[in-house]
C-alpha positions as CSV (number, residue, x, y, z in Angstrom):
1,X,0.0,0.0,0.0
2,X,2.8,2.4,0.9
3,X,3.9,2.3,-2.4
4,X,0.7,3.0,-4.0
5,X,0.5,6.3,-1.4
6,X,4.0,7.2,-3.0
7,X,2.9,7.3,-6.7
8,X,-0.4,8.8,-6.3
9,X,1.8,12.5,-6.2
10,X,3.7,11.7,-8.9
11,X,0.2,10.7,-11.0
12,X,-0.8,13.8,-9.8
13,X,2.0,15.7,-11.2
14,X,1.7,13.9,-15.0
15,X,-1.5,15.3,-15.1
16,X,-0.6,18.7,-16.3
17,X,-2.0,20.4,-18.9
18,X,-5.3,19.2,-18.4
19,X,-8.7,20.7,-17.5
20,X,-8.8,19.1,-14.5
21,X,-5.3,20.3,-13.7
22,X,-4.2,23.4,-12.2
23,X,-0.6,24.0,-10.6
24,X,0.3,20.7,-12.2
25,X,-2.5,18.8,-9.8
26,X,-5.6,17.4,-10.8
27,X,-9.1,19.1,-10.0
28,X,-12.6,19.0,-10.8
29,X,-15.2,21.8,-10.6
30,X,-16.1,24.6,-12.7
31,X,-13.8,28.0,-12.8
32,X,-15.6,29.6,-10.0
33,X,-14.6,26.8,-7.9
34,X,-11.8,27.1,-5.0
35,X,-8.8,26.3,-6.1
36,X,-6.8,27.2,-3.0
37,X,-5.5,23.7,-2.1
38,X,-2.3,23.7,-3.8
39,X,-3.9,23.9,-7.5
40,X,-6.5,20.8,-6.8
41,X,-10.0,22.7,-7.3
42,X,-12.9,21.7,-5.5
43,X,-15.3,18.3,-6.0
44,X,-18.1,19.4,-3.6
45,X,-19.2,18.0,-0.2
46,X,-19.0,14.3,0.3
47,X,-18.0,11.7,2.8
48,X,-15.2,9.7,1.5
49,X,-17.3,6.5,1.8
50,X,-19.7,8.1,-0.9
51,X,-16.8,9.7,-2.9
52,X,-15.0,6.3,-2.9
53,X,-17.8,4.6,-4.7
54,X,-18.5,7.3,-6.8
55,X,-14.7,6.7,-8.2
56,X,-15.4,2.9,-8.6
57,X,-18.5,3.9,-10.9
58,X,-16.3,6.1,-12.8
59,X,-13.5,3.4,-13.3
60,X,-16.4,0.8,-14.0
61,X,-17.5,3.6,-16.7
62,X,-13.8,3.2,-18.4
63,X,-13.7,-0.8,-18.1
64,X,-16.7,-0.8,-20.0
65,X,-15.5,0.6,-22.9
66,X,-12.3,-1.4,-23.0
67,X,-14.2,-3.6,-25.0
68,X,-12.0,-6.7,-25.2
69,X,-12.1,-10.1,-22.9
70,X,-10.2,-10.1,-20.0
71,X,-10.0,-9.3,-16.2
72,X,-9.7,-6.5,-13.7
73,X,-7.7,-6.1,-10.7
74,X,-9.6,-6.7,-7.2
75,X,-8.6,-2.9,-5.9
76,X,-10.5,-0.5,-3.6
77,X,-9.8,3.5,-3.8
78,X,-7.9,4.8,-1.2
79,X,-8.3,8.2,0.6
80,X,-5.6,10.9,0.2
81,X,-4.8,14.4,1.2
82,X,-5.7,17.5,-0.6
83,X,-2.7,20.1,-0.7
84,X,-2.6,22.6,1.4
85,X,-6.1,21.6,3.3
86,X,-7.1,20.2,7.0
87,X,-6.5,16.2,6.6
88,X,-9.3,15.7,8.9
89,X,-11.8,17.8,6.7
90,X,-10.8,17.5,3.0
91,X,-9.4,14.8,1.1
92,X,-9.1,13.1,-2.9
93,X,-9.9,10.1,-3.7
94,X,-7.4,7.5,-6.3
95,X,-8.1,4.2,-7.8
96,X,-5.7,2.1,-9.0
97,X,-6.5,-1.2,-11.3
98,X,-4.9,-3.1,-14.1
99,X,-6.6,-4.8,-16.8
100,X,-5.2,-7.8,-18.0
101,X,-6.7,-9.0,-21.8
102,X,-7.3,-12.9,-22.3
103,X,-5.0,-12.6,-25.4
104,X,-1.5,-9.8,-25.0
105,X,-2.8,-9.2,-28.8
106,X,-5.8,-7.7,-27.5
107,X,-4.3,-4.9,-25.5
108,X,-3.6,-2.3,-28.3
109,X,-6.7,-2.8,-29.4
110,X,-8.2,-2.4,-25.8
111,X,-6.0,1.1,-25.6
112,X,-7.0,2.4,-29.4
113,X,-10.6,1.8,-27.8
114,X,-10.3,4.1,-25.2
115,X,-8.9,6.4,-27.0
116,X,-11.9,6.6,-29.6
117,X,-14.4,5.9,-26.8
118,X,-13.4,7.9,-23.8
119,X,-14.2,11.3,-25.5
120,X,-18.0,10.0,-26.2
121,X,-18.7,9.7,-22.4
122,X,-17.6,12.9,-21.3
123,X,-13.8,12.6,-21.2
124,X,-11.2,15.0,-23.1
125,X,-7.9,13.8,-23.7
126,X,-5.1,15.9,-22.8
127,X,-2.3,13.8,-23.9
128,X,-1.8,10.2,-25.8
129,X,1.7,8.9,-26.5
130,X,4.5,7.0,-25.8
131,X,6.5,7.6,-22.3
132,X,9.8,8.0,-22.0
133,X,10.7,4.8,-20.3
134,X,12.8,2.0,-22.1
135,X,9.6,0.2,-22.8
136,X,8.1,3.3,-24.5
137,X,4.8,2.7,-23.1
138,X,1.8,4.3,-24.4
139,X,0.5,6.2,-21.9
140,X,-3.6,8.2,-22.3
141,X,-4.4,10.8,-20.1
142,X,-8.2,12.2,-20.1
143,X,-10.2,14.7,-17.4
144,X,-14.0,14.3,-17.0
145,X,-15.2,17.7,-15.9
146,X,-18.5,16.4,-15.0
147,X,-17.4,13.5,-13.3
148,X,-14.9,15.5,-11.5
149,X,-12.1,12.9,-11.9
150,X,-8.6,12.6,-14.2
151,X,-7.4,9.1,-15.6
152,X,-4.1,7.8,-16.4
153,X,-3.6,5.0,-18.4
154,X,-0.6,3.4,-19.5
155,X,-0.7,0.4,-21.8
156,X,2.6,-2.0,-20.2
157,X,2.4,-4.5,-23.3
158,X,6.3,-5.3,-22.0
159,X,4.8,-6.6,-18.6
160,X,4.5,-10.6,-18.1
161,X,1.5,-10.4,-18.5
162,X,1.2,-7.0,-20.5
163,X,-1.5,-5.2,-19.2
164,X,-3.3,-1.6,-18.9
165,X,-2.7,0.2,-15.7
166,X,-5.0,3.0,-14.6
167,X,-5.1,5.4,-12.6
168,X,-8.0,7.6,-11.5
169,X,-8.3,10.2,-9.0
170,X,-10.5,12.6,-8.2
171,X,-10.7,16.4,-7.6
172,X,-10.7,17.8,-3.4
173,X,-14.0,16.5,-1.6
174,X,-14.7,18.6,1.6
175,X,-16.6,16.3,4.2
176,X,-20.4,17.5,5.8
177,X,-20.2,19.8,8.9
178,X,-19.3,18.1,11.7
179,X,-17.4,14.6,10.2
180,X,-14.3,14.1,9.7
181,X,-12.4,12.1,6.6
182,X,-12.2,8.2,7.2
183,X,-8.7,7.0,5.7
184,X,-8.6,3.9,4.3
């Protein structure tokens, strides 16, 4: 888990350029929205219970349009920090998960699907293109305005087994008056 806490920031920080990103962070609300916590604007009110399943709708949203057999990863989203806000009242929300294709040929095709598919639900993508690892992964990164959320995807066709490994996080939930964030 610890190193899953240690790559959210640097998801965070690919995430530039986007309209869910400001400062280099992702966000998700409108312009008038705050935008005080170190770049990552405001998601609303919510209790991280609620704001957790909301991310696992979203990411069930982008495994629907792989469209191409295979299997998820058994992952729950985790609770983070927002930048530069109380711990105990604000917080983001990431989910992590692979997607592994019953055949490795599949998983360009799985990747050239989202890539025609995410922008007809909602999503804009801000960058598509190799990284520059050795493996020169392909690597999509999209922002949902409405659903408030960023994904990063990087197609890992190198791995044994290759595989697709997203990431999507959310923009800085506050909590209701009088709770405080539950980590998990």
């Amino acid at each position: 888990m610890s190193a899953l806490v240690l790559a959210v920031p640097l998801v965070l920080t690919t995430l530039t350029g986007c309209s869910m990103t400001h400062d280099n962070s992702v966000n998700g609300a409108d312009s008038t929205s705050d935008s005080g916590s170190g770049g990552v604007r405001s998601s609303g009110t919510s209790t991280s219970r609620d704001a957790s399943d909301a991310m696992e709708r979203v990411s069930s949203g982008i495994y629907d349009l792989i469209g191409v057999k295979g299997k998820a990863s058994d992952s729950r989203p985790g609770v983070q920090e927002c930048p530069g806000k109380d711990r105990d009242t604000h917080f983001q929300i990431f989910h992590q998960w692979s997607f592994y294709p019953t055949s490795a040929t599949d998983l360009g095709t799985a990747m050239q699907h989202l890539k025609e598919d995410l922008p007809k639900h909602g999503w804009k993508i801000v960058r598509y293109g190799q990284d520059t690892s050795k493996n020169k992964n392909t690597v999509l990164i999209a922002d949902n305005d409405a659903k408030k959320a960023g994904v990063h995807i990087t197609q890992m066709e190198k791995r044994n087994p290759p595989k697709l490994s997203l990431m999507v996080v959310s923009g800085c939930y506050q909590v209701p008056d009088g709770q405080e964030v539950e980590h998990f």
